[in-house]
C-alpha positions as a Markdown table, in Angstrom:
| # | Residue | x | y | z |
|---|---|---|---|---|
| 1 | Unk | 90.1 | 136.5 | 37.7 |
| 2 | Unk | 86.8 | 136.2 | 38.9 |
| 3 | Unk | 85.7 | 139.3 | 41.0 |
| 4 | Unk | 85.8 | 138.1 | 44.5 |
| 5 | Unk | 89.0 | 136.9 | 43.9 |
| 6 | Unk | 90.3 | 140.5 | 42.4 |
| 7 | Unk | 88.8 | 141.8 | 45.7 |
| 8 | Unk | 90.6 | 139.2 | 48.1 |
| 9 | Unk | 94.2 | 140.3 | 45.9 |
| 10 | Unk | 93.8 | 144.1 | 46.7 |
| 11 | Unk | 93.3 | 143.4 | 50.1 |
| 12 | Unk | 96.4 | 141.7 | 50.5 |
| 13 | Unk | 97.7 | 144.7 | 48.2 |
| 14 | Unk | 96.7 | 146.9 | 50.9 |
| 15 | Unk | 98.0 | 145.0 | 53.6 |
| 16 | Unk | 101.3 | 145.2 | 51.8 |
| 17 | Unk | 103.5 | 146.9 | 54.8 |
| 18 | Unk | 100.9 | 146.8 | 57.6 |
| 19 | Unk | 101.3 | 145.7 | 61.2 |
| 20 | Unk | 98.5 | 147.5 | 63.5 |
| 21 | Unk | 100.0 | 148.4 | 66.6 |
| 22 | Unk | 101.3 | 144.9 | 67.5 |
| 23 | Unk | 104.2 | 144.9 | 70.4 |
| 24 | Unk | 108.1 | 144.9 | 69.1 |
| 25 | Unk | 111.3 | 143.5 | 70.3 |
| 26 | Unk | 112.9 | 144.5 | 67.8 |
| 27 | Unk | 111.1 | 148.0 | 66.2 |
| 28 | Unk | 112.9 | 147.6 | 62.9 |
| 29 | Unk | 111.5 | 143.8 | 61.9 |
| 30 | Unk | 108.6 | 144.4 | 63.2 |
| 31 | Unk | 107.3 | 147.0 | 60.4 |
| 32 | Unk | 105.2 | 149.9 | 60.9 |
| 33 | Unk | 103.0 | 151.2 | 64.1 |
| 34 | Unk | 99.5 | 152.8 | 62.5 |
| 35 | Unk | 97.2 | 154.9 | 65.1 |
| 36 | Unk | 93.7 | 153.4 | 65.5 |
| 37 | Unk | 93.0 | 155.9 | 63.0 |
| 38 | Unk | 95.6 | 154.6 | 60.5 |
| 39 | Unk | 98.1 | 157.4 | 60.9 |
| 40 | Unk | 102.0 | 156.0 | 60.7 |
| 41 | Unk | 103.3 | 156.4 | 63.5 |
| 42 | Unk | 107.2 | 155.2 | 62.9 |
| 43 | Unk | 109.0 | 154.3 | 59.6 |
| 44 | Unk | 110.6 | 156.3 | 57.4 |
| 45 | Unk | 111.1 | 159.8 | 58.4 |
| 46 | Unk | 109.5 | 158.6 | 62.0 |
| 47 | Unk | 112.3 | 156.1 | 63.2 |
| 48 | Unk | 111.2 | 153.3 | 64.5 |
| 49 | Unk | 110.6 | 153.7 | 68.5 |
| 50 | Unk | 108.7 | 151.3 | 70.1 |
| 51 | Unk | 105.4 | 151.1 | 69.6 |
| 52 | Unk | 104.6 | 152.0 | 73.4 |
| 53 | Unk | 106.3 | 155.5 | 72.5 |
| 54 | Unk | 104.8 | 155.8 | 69.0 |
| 55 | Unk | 101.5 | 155.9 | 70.4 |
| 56 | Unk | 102.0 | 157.7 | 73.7 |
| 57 | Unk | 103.0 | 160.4 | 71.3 |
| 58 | Unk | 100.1 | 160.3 | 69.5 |
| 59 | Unk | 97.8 | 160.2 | 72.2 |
| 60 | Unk | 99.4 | 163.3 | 73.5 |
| 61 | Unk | 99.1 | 165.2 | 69.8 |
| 62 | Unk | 95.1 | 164.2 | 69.5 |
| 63 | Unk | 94.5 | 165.2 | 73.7 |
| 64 | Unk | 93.6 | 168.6 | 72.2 |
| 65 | Unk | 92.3 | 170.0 | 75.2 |
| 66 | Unk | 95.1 | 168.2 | 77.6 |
| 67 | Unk | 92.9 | 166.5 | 80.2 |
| 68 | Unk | 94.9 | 163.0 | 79.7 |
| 69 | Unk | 91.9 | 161.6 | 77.9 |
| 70 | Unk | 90.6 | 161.3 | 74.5 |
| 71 | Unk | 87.5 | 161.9 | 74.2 |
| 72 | Unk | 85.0 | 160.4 | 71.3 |
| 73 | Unk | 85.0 | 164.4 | 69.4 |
| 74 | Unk | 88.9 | 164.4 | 69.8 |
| 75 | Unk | 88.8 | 161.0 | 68.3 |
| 76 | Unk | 86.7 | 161.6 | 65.5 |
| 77 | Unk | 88.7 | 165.1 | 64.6 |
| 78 | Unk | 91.7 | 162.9 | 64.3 |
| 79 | Unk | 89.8 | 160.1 | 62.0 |
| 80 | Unk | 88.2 | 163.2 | 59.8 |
| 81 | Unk | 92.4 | 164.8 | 59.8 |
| 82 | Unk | 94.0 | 161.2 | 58.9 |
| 83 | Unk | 91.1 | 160.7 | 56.2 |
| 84 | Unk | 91.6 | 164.0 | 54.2 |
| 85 | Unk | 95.9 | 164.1 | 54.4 |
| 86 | Unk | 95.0 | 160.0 | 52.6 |
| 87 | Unk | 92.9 | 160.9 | 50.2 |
| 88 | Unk | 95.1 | 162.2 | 47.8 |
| 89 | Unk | 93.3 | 162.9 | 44.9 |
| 90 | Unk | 90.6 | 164.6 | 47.3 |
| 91 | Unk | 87.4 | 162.6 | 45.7 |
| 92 | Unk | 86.1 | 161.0 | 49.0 |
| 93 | Unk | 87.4 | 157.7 | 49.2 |
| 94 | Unk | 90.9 | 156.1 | 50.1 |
| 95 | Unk | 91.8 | 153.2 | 47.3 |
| 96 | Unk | 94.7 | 150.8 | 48.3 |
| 97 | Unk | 96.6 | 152.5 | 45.8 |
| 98 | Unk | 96.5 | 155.8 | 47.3 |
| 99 | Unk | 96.8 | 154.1 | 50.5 |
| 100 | Unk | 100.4 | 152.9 | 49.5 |
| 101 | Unk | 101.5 | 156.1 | 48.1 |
| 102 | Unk | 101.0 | 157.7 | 51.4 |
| 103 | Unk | 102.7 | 155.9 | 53.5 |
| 104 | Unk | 105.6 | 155.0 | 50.6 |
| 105 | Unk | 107.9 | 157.3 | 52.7 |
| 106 | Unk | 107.3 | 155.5 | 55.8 |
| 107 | Unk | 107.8 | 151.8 | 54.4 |
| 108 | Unk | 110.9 | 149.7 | 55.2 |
| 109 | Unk | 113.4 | 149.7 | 52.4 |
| 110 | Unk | 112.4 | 147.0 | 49.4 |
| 111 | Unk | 114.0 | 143.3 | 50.5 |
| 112 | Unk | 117.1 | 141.6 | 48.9 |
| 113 | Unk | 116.3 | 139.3 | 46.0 |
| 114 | Unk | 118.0 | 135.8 | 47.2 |
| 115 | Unk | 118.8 | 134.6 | 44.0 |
| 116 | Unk | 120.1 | 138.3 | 42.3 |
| 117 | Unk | 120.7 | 140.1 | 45.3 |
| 118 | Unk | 119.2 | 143.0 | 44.0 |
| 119 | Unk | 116.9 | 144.9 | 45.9 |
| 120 | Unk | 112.8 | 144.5 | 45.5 |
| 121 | Unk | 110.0 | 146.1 | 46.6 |
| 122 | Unk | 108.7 | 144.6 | 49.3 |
| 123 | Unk | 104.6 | 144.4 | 48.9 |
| 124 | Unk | 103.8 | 140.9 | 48.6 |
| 125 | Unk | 106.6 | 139.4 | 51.2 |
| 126 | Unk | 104.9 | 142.4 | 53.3 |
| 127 | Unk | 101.4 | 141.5 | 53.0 |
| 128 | Unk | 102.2 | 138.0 | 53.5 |
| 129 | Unk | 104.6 | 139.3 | 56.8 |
| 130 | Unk | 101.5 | 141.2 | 57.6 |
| 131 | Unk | 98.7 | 137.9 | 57.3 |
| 132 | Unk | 100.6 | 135.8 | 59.2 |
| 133 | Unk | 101.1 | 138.6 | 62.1 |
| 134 | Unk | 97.2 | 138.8 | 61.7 |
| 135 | Unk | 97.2 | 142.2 | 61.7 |
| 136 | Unk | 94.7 | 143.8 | 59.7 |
| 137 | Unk | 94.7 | 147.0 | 57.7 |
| 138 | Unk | 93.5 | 149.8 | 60.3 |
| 139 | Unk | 92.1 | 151.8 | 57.4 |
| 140 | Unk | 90.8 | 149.4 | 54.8 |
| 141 | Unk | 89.0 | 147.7 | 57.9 |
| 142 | Unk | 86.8 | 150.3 | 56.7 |
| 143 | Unk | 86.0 | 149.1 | 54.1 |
| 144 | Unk | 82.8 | 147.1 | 55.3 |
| 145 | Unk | 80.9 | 146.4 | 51.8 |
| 146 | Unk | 84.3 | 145.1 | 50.1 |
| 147 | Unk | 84.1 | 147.9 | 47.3 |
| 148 | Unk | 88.1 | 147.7 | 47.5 |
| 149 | Unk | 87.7 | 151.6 | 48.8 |
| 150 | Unk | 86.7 | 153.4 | 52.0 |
| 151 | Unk | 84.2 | 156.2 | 51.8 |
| 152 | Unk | 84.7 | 159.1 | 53.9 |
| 153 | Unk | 81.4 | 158.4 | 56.0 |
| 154 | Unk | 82.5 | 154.6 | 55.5 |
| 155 | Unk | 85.9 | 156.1 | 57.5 |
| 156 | Unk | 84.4 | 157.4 | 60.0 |
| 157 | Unk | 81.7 | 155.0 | 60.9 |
| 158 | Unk | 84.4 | 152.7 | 61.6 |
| 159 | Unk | 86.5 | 155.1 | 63.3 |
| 160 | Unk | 83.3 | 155.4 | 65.8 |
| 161 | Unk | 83.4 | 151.7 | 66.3 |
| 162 | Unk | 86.8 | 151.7 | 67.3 |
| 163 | Unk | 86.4 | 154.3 | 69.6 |
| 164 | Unk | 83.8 | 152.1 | 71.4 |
| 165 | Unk | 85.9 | 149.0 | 71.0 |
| 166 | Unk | 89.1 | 151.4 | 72.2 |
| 167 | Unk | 87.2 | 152.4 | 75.6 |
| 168 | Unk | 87.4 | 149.1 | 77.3 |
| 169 | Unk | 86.3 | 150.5 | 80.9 |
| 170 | Unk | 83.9 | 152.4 | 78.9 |
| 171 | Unk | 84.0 | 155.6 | 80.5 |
| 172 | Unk | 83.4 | 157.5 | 76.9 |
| 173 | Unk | 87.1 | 158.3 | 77.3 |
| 174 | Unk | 90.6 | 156.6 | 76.3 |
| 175 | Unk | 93.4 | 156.9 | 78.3 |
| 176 | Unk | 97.1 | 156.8 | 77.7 |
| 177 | Unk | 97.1 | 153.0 | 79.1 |
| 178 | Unk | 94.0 | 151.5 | 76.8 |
| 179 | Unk | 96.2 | 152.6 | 74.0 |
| 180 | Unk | 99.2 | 151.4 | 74.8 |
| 181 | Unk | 98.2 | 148.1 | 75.5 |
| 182 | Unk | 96.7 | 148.0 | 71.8 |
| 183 | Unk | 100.2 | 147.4 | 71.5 |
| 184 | Unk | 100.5 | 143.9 | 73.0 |
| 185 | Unk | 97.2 | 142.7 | 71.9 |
| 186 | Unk | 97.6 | 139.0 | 72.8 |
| 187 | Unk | 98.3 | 140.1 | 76.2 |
């Protein structure tokens, strides 16, 4: 396997399980709700509420000072927060692999097997669930030189980014509403 190729194949390893924020009639099918800062936000433990909900709870946890805005340092505390509870083994960077093991309590339950019907883990029909959703992994987004992990400052670089790309009245401030409508991003 030639090393591009090994590259392209942990990606869609890491985008095993992933929807971004994406809108849901149905919560349950449509698998998890991330934060802009890759946080799960249902799954799991969580439930599954719609993805409206999810992230109007968020937005109120990360409002540290409770002005109804989140500002860029409230932002970024919440990128440096989500970065250290991924990084598992506490070296720096996030791998796909540790990636997977912390959100393993939040992913649906492994699919049927059509032929056995036993149960499977459901990675690979995820990541494929996941490609054709186009939905990219808020976390390994991060990952901007393709070195199939994401360096803290390589974290929160991006998460700055997103801010700016988050503040679409570009006031230096989200509110409640330019998140929530991360949730229908087609709309």
């Amino acid at each position: 396997m030639t090393r591009a190729a090994a590259i392209l194949f942990a990606a869609l390893l890491a985008l095993g399980g992933c929807s971004w924020f994406g809108g849901r009639d149905h919560p349950e099918d449509a698998g998890p709700i991330y934060s802009p800062n890759g946080e799960p936000l249902s799954g799991g433990p969580l439930g599954h509420p719609r993805c409206e909900q999810a992230m109007a709870q968020w937005f109120a946890r990360v409002d540290a000072n409770h002005d109804g805005t989140i500002d860029r340092a409230e932002f970024l505390a919440d990128a440096a927060r989500q970065f250290a509870a991924m990084d598992l083994d506490h070296d720096g960077t996030v791998t796909p692999a540790e990636l997977a093991q912390y959100r393993r309590p939040y992913a649906p339950p492994p699919l049927p097997d059509q032929e056995s019907g036993r149960r499977r883990r459901g990675g690979a029909d995820n990541a494929r669930a996941a490609i054709a959703k186009d939905r990219p992994d808020p976390v390994m987004l991060a990952d901007v030189r393709l070195r199939n992990r994401v360096s803290r400052n390589d974290f929160m670089a991006y998460a700055n980014t997103n801010f700016a790309g988050l503040d679409t009245n570009h006031d230096g401030r989200l509110s409640r509403a330019e998140l929530v409508a991360t949730c229908n991003p087609s709309s």
